[in-house]
Structures are given as structure tokens and as C-alpha cells.
C-alpha positions as CSV (number, residue, x, y, z in Angstrom):
1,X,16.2,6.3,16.2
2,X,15.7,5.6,12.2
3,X,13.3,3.1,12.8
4,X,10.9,5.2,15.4
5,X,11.3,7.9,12.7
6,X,10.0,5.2,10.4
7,X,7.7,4.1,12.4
8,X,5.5,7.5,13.0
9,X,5.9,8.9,9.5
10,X,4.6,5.3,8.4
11,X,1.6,5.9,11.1
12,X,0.7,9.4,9.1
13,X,0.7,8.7,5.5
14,X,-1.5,5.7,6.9
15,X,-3.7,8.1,8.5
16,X,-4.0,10.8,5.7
17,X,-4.4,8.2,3.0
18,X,-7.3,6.7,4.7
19,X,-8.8,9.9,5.7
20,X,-8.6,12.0,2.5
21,X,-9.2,8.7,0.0
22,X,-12.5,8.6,2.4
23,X,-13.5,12.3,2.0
24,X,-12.8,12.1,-1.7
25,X,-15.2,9.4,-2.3
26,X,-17.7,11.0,0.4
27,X,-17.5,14.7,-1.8
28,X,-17.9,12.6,-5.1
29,X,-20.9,10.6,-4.1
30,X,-22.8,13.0,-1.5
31,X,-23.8,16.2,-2.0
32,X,-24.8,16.8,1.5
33,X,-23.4,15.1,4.7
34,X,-22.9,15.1,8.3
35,X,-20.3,16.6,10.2
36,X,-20.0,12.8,12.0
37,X,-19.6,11.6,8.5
38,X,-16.4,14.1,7.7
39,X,-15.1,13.9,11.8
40,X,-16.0,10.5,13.2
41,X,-12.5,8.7,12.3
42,X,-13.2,6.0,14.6
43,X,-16.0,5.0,12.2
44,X,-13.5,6.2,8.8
45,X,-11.0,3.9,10.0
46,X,-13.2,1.0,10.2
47,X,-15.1,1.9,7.3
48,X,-11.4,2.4,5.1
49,X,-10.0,-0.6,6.9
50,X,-13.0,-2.8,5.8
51,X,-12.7,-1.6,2.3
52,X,-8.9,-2.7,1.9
53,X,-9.1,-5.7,4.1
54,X,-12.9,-7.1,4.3
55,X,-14.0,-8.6,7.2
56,X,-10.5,-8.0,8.8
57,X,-8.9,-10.8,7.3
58,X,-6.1,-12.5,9.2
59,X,-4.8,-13.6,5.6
60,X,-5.1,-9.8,4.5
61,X,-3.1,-8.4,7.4
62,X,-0.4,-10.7,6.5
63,X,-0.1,-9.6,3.4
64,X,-0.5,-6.0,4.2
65,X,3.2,-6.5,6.9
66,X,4.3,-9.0,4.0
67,X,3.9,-5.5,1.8
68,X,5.6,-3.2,4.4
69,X,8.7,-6.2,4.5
70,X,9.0,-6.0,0.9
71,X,9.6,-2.2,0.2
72,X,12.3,-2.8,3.1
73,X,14.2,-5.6,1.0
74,X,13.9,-3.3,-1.6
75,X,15.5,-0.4,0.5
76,X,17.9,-2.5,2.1
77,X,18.8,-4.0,-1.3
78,X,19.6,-0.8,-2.7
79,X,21.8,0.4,0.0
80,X,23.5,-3.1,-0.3
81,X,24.6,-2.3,-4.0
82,X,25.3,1.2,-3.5
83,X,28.8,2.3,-2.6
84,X,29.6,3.5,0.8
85,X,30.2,7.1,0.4
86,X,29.4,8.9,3.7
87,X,28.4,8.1,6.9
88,X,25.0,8.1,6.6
89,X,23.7,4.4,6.1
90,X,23.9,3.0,2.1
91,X,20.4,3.0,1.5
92,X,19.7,6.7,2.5
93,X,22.8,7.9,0.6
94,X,22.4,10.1,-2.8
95,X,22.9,6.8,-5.1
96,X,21.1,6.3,-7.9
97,X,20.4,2.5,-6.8
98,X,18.6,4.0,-3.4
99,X,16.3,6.1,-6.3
100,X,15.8,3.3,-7.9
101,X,14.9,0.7,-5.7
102,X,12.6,3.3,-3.1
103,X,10.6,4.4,-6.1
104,X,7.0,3.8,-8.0
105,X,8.8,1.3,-10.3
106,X,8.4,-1.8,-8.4
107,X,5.5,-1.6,-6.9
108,X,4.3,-0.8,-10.9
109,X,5.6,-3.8,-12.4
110,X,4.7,-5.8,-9.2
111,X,0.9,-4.4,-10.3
112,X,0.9,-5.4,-13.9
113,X,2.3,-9.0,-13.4
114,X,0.3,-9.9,-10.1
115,X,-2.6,-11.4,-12.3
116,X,-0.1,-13.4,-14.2
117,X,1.7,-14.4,-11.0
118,X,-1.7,-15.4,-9.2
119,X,-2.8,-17.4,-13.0
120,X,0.6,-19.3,-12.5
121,X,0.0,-20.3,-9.4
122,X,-3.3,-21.9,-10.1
123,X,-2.2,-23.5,-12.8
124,X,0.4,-25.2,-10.8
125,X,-1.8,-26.4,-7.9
126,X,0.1,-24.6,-5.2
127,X,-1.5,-24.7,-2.3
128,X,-5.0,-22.8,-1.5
129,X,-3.5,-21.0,1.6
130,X,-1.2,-19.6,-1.3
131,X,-3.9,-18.8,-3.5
132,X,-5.8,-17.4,-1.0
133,X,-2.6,-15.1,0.1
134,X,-2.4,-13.5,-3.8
135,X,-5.6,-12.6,-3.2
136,X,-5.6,-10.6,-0.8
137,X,-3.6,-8.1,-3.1
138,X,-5.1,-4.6,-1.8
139,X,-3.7,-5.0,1.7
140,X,-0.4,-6.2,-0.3
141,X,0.0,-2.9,-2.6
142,X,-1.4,-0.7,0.3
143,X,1.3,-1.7,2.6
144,X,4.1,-1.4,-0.2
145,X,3.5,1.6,-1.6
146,X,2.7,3.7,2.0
147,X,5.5,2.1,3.3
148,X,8.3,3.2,0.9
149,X,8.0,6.6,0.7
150,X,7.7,6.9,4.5
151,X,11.2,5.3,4.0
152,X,12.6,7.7,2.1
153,X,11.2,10.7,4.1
154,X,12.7,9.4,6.9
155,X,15.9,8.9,4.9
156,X,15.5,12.3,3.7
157,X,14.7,14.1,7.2
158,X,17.3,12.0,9.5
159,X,20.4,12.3,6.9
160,X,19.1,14.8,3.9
161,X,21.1,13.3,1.0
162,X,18.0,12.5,-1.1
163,X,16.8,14.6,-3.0
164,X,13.4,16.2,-1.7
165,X,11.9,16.7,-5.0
166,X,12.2,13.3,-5.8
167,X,11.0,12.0,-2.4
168,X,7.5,14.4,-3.2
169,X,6.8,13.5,-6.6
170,X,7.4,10.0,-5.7
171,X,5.2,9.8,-2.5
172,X,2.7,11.7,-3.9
173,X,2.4,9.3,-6.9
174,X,2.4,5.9,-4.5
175,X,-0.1,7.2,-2.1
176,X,-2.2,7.9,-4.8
177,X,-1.9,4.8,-6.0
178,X,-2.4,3.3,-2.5
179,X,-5.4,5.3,-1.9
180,X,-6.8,3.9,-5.6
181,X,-6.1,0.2,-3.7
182,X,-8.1,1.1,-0.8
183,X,-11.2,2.3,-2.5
184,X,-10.6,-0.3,-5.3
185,X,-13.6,-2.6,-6.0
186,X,-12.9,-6.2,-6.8
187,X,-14.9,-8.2,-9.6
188,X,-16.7,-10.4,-6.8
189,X,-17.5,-7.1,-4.9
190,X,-18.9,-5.2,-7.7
191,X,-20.9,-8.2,-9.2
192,X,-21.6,-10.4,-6.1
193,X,-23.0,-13.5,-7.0
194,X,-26.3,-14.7,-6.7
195,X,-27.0,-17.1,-3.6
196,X,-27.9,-20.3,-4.9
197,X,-30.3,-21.3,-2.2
198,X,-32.3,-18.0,-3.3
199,X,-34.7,-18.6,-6.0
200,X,-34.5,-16.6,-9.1
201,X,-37.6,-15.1,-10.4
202,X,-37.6,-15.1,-14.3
């Protein structure tokens, strides 16, 4: 029953990230639009979809459900070292490992040392699969930080021993942040690269 809770609060915050990080960036760069362009989600979710995964990468959706297994080990993890107080499952108990673990931290200091990570890797000649796996980071950070506070709303709504105000500020702070990955530019995509086999008028 936990997991089909999961499941379609996961399916929601999916939903209204892409459809309000869409209309955001619509309202900032249009003054006037259609009602197709503010309704037609058929065409938002292809559009949104495109801009976190380009091309509809199998590489990216891989990392996107390699995103959505990591904020679970981190769930699970914190139930594992919390002590068994009730019986509602460890990781949805009131334990300060559960806060800990289900919150912005992670996924944070996950952000700041990707780079590093990915720089590391090259360096060490690890395989180009691999390579090409870190760099499909937006579906990555979009999966993570969606899934784990439609973790702990579930936690929060099935057994209510979380705090509430800890499960909004938190949620509202990683799907922000998931929205920002969605609608994030890379380098490549804001300075594509001239085609060589194009001549270059000086």
C-alpha cells in the first residue's frame, strides 16, 4: 500500500514540476501566448521532457530511475540506523536519521561534487559508457530530488510521525531545485559549436 502511495504522489510532483517550471519560463519570456501554449500538456510534456533529457536519451532515463533508486537507499538507510520505536516502518518514524537522510542535504553536496566526480573519472580513463552516464546529470538530480520528498509525504500521510513542516519546507526547496535542473541549460547547449563542415565567413 506504501509503495502505490509512493507511486502516485511521485506521478504529481512529476507532473506539477514540469507544468509550472514550463509556465514560469513561458510568463518570463512571452508576454502574450496561446491558450494551447498554457493547456496543451501533451506538447509541455514533451517539450519539459526534451529539456531534461534531450533527444530522449536511453542513457538519460537510466540515470533519471538511477536518481529515484538513490533517494530510496538514502530512505532506507536512514530507517536502517534509526531505532525501532513504533510500529510504523524505521524510515518513516520521527528520527532524526529519517530528517536527515530524506532531506535537501544530499542531493546538495551530491550537486557541488558532481563536477569533481565526473573530472575524476576522466582522468582515470573509466570507461566512456561511464562518462557518458555522469553526464547525463539533469535527469540524475531530477529524479532524486522529486523522488524524496514524495517519500516523505507518503511517510507523512500513511503513518504521520514526520513532521509536516519539515516535509513542506523541504519539498518545496527540492522541487525547486528540480525544476532549476529541468530548465537548466548546459555549456554545449547554450554555446553550440560550430559545424566544422560549415564554412565560416570572416
Amino acid at each position: 500500500m506504501f509503495f502505490l502511495v509512493w507511486i502516485i504522489l511521485f506521478f504529481i510532483l512529476f507532473w506539477v514540476v514540469i507544468v509550472v517550471s514550463y509556465w514560469e519560463k513561458l510568463l518570463r519570456s512571452k508576454d502574450v501566448y496561446t491558450r494551447e501554449e498554457l493547456i496543451y500538456f501533451h506538447q509541455i510534456f514533451d517539450i519539459q521532457l526534451r529539456k531534461m533529457n534531450p533527444e530522449h536519451s536511453i542513457l538519460g532515463y537510466i540515470m533519471f530511475s538511477f536518481g529515484v533508486l538513490i533517494a530510496w537507499l538514502l530512505t532506507l538507510f536512514g530507517g536502517l540506523i534509526s531505532p525501532d520505536t513504533g510500529p510504523e516502518p524505521d524510515y518513516a518514524s520521527n528520527e532524526m536519521a529519517n530528517y536527515f537522510f530524506q532531506s535537501a542535504l544530499f542531493v546538495f553536496m551530491l550537486h557541488i561534487v558532481w563536477p569533481s566526480l565526473k573530472f575524476f573519472l576522466e582522468e582515470r580513463f573509466a570507461p566512456q559508457i561511464l562518462i557518458d552516464l555522469m553526464n547525463q546529470d539533469k535527469p540524475f538530480f531530477t529524479g532524486l530530488s522529486i523522488t524524496l520528498p514524495s517519500i516523505s509525504l507518503a511517510c507523512w500521510g500513511m503513518y504521520h510521525q514526520i513532521h509536516f513542516l519539515f516535509i513542506l519546507i523541504n519539498g518545496v526547496i527540492l522541487l525547486t531545485y528540480s525544476a532549476y535542473q529541468i530548465q537548466r541549460e548546459k555549456d554545449h547547449e547554450q554555446n553550440p559549436q560550430p559545424d566544422d563542415k560549415e564554412e565560416i565567413e570572416v
